[in-house]
C-alpha positions, -999 to +999 in steps of 0.1 A: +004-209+398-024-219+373-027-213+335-062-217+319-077-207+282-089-170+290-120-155+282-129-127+258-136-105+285-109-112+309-089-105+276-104-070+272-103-061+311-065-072+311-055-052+285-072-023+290-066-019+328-029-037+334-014-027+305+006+004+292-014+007+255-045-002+266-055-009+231-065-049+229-049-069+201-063-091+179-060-127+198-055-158+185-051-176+220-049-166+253-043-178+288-053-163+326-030-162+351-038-174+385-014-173+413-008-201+442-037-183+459-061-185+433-063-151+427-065-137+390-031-120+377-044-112+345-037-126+310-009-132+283-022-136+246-006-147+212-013-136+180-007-142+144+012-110+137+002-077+120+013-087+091+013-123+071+049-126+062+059-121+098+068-157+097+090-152+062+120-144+071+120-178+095+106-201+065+076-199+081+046-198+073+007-183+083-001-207+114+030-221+118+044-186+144+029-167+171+036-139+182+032-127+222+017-095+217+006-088+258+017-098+295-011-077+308-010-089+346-019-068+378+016-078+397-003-103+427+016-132+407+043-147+425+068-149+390+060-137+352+089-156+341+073-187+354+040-175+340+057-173+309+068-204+311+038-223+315+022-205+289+051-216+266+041-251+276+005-249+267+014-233+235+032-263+228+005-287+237-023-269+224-008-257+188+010-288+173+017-260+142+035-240+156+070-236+155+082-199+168+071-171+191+080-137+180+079-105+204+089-072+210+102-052+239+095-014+236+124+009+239+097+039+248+088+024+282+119+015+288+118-021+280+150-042+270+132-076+274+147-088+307+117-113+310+126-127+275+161-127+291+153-150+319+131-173+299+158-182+272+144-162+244+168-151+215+174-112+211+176-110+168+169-075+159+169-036+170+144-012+152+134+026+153+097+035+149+082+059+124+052+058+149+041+083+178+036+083+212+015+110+237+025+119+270-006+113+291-012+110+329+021+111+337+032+087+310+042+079+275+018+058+257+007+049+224-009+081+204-046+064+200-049+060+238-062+099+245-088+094+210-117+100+236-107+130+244-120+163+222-098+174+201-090+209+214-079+185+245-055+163+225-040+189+201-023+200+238-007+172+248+031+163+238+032+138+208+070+123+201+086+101+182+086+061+193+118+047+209+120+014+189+115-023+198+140-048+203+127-083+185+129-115+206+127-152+192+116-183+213+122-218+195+091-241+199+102-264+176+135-278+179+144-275+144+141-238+150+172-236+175+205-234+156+183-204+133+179-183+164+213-192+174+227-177+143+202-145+143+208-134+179+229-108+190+243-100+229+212-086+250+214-050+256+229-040+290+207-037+322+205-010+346+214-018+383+180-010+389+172-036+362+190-066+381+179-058+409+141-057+399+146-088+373+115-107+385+098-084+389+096-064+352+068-072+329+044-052+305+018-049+337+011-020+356+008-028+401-019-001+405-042-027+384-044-052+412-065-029+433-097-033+404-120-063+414-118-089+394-139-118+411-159-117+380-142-124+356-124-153+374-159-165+373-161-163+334-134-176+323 
């Protein structure tokens, strides 16, 4: 398995195609996955947060925290937690500023973070949403996904309440550790189903794999 700087549009294809929002975030950096036969997995991209005091509750500052805002990969690579894992590493080598991932595991899809789980990451905080979610093509998704659609067309689909987000931390610098230490709380329980299936759980959706992608492997 291969890690490599990702392009734009293997960013946009990624997101929009493997992942459950399809909305594309604002990127700061982002990597490709390739598996050990070269095929493309899809991507996994940091940001700087939503907001600019992400970081202030950490005494960080702007620049000095990402945040993993996508794991948007087609299921043909042999382990997300190694892929996370190697992207950890690059982020370390390519961004001497930073200090601190940040991410979030949503509650609405059913999401408790068992990949942050199995790569060391720090479980800190528990939130409800004031957002919404539609129920669309046989799934809950985030409200702006069915915007295409006329609005006599939307106005009949379900809308509900979002589920929450459970917070992760992941120390890049080691003067970060004994803080996540201190802030983390015991990881909510896994389903059976969950154990069973640890490997193989990730914000990617296995119907992606069948979209050609030889293009985009070419771009990068």
């Amino acid at each position: 398995m291969r890690l490599e700087r990702a392009s734009t549009k293997a960013v946009k294809f990624a997101c929009v195609y493997f992942h459950y929002a399809k909305v594309v975030p604002v990127v700061g950096i982002a990597f490709s996955v390739f598996n050990d036969k070269d095929e493309w997995c899809g991507v996994i991209t940091f940001g700087y947060g939503a907001s600019a005091n992400m970081g202030k509750p950490y005494g960080l500052r702007h620049g000095q925290y990402l945040e993993l805002t996508r794991m948007a990969l087609n299921g043909k690579q042999e382990s997300t937690s190694k892929a996370m894992a190697i992207a950890i590493k690059l982020i370390k080598k390519q961004c001497p500023t930073i200090k601190l991932l940040i991410s979030y595991a949503d509650k609405g899809q059913n999401h408790k973070g068992i990949i942050y789980q199995a790569c060391n990451w720090f479980l800190v905080d528990e939130s409800e949403s004031s957002g919404n979610e539609v129920f669309y093509k046989g799934k809950w998704v985030h409200d702006r996904v069915p915007n295409a659609l006329p609005k006599e067309q939307r106005e009949k689909l379900t809308y509900r309440k979002k589920s929450g987000k459970y917070k992760y931390l992941y120390p890049i610098d080691k003067g970060m550790v004994l803080l996540c230490k201190s802030l983390s709380k015991p990881f909510p329980k896994k389903q059976a189903q969950e154990v069973h299936l640890g490997e193989q759980l990730a914000s990617s959706q296995k119907e992606g794999g069948s979209i050609p992608t030889l293009a985009l492997k070419t771009g990068q």
